[in-house]
Each structure stands twice: as C-alpha cells, then as structure tokens.
C-alpha positions, -999 to +999 in steps of 0.1 A: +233-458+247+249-430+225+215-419+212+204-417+251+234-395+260+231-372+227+193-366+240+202-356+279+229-335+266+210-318+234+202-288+258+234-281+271+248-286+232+220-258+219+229-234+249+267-235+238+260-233+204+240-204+210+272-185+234+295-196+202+270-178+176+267-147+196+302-143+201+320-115+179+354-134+177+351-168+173+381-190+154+368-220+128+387-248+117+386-285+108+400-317+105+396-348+082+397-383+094+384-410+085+354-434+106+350-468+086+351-458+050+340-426+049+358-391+057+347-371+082+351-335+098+353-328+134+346-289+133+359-270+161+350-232+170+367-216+199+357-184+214+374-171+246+354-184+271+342-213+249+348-245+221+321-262+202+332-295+183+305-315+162+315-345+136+302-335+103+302-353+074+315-322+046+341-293+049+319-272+029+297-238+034+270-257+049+289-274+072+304-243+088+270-225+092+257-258+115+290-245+134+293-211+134+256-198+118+263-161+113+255-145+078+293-123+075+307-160+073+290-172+042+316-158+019+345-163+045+368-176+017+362-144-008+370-116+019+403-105+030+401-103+065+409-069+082+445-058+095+445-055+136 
C-alpha cells in the first residue's frame, strides 16, 4: 500500500520539490527520531508559499542537497550568513 501511494504521488512530490529549489529564500532544518532501531531525519524546507518534508536516514551534506539541491548551500556551515 505505502509503495502504491509514494508512486501516485511521486509527481506531485518532484513538482514541489522543484517550487522549493527555485525559490530564493527557503529555511532548512531537521529533526532526529528514532523508527525501530535506527535514527532518522525528517528534513523540512519551508518557503513562503511552500514546505517539503522527506524522512532521511543522515543529517549530513548529502542529505540537505536531496532537500534543498542548490550549489550556495554546500558549504552552508562555513559561511556567515549576511546581515538584513
């Protein structure tokens, strides 16, 4: 059943994933729990008009570009974000 619904809803998923990517603003976070016995993520990303959540199983760089896949995120950590 959950594989069925993941298929019927993979278009909608890619077409909001897509609105998330090419937004300019777009706020990233995430959240451990645990499923069984292993940790998991769920990674959020929330634009204005828009949130994205997938279950990943990491916190690290790779896991935020399946979220949020823009190249002036790699290095989130290292830069200093501007002053508004």
């Amino acid at each position: 059943m959950e594989k069925k619904v993941s298929k019927a809803l993979n278009p909608r998923f890619k077409a909001l994933q897509k609105r998330v990517d090419q937004s300019k603003v777009a706020y990233v976070d995430e959240t451990s729990f645990r499923r069984e016995v292993q940790n998991c993520y769920i990674w959020t990303a929330t634009t204005d008009q828009n949130t994205l959540l997938r279950i990943l199983k990491a916190r690290g760089l790779h896991s935020l570009n399946k979220i949020r896949a823009r190249s002036h995120l790699r290095n989130y950590r290292y830069r200093q974000m501007p002053s508004l």
